[in-house]
C-alpha positions, 0 to 999 in steps of 0.5 A, a space after each residue: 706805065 701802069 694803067 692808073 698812071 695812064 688814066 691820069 694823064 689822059 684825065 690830066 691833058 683832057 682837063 687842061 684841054 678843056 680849060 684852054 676852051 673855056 679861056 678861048 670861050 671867054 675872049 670871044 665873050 669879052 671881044 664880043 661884049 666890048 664892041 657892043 660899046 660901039 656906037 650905032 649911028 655915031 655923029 660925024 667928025 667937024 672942026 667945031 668939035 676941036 676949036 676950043 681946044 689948045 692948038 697942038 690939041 686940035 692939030 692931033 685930032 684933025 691929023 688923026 680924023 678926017 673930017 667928016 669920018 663917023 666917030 667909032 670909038 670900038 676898032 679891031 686891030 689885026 697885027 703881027 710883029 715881035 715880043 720880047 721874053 728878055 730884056 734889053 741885052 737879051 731880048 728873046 724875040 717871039 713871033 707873033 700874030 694877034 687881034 686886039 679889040 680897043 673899047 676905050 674906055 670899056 677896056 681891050 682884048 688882045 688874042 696872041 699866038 707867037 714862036 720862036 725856034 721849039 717855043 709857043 706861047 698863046 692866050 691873052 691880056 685884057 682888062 680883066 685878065 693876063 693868061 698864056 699858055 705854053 705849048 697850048 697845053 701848060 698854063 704859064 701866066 694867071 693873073 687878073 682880078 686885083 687892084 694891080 693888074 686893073 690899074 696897070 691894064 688901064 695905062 696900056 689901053 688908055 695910051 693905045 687909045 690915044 694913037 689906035 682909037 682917036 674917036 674914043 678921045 674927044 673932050 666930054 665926061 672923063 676926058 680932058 685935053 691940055 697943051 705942055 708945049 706947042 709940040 706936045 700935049 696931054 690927054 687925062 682919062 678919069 674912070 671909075 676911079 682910075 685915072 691916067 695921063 698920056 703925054 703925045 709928041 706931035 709933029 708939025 702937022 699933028 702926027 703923034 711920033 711918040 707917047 709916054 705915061 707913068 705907068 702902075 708895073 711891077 717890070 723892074 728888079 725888085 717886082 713891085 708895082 710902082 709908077 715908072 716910065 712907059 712909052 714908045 715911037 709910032 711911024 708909018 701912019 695909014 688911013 682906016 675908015 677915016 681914021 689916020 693912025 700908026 702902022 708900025 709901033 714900037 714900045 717898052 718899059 723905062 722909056 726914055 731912060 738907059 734901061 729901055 727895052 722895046 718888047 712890043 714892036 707891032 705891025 698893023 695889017 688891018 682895022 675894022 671898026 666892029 658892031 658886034 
């Protein structure tokens, strides 16, 4: 190898170094921005709160909310679990571990690292951005910053909200609550233009089992982006500052058809309701 060829690729890995920083940089800034969104002295919750709402509505939240708790709206998930590469006969399953920080309706951060045999990926999805990188060194994903990717990352974090940020989802500007059946109701969320629905199944006592909505994605054989069937299963709910909520979620594409496929399957291990 000659001495330019060398230069090269030493200049080459040394750039890719220093953009992989810039993106780790800018997920500290993002997370950091999002849980300045949390409110400082935030009121407590109270029955009143949810009496005017349909019953399986008012049975959600206070399955959901302790009362008394102090409504934070921000949460740090920590997690580990599996993400598929594949599809539904050939998943590909990765190893991963991740935080996420949910600022409905701000947006979310979700920092990944995962394996499986030779394979490592890492980077992170946002509101604002899709980036992974392939052995640490090699950019595999870039996306952000078109009208797609805001409107399909707006359905991801709209429907987290609804199992993971209970206190973000109280009546008042943008949201609104509505009964399909007495196990089922119907959250809206209008912001900035962008709208969503997210349809719960409750349980008899007010624990969501399942969640589904129509989201924007371009996961299906012809790559465009179109409204499709998107959802998934919640179990093992635990308790966190007040906040009762799913430890263990599975969820996919096409949910609820033949062609479902659970590329997310996610274990909670701790949530942390940040200030800064």
């Amino acid at each position: 190898m000659n001495t330019l060829a060398l230069v090269l690729i030493i200049l080459a890995g040394l750039t890719l170094s220093f953009w992989r920083l810039l993106d780790r940089r800018a997920d500290r800034q993002a997370m950091h921005e999002l849980a300045l969104s949390q409110p400082a002295q935030p009121v407590s919750f109270s029955a009143e709160m949810v009496a005017h709402l349909p019953e399986p509505v008012r049975r959600y939240f206070l399955y959901t909310i302790r009362l008394g708790t102090p409504l934070y709206t921000v949460a740090r998930i920590r997690m580990k679990g599996r993400f598929g590469m594949g599809d539904r006969d050939k998943p590909g399953y990765l190893d991963f571990t991740a935080t996420q920080v949910l600022a409905m309706p701000a947006g979310f951060v979700w920092q990944m690292r995962a394996k499986g045999g030779l394979m490592r990926l890492s980077g992170s999805d946002s509101h604002s951005w899709t980036r992974f990188w392939l052995m640490g060194i090699l950019p595999v994903a870039r996306q952000g910053g078109d009208p797609d990717h805001t409107r399909s990352a707006f359905g991801r974090y709209v429907a987290e909200s609804v199992f993971w940020t209970p206190g973000a989802l109280l009546p008042g500007p943008g949201i609104s609550w509505e009964s399909r059946d007495p196990d089922h109701a119907r959250v809206t969320i209008d912001y900035r233009g962008l709208s969503q629905a997210v349809d719960l199944k409750l349980a008899s006592d007010g624990q969501p089992t399942e969640v589904r909505f129509e989201r924007w994605s371009n996961a299906n054989p012809q790559k465009r982006h179109r409204l499709q069937p998107f959802g998934g299963y919640l179990s093992e709910f635990q308790t966190f500052g007040g906040f009762r909520l799913p430890t263990h979620v599975e969820a996919g594409n096409h949910f609820g058809t033949e062609q479902y496929f659970a590329f997310f399957v996610a274990d909670v291990t701790a949530v942390e309701y940040p200030h800064d």
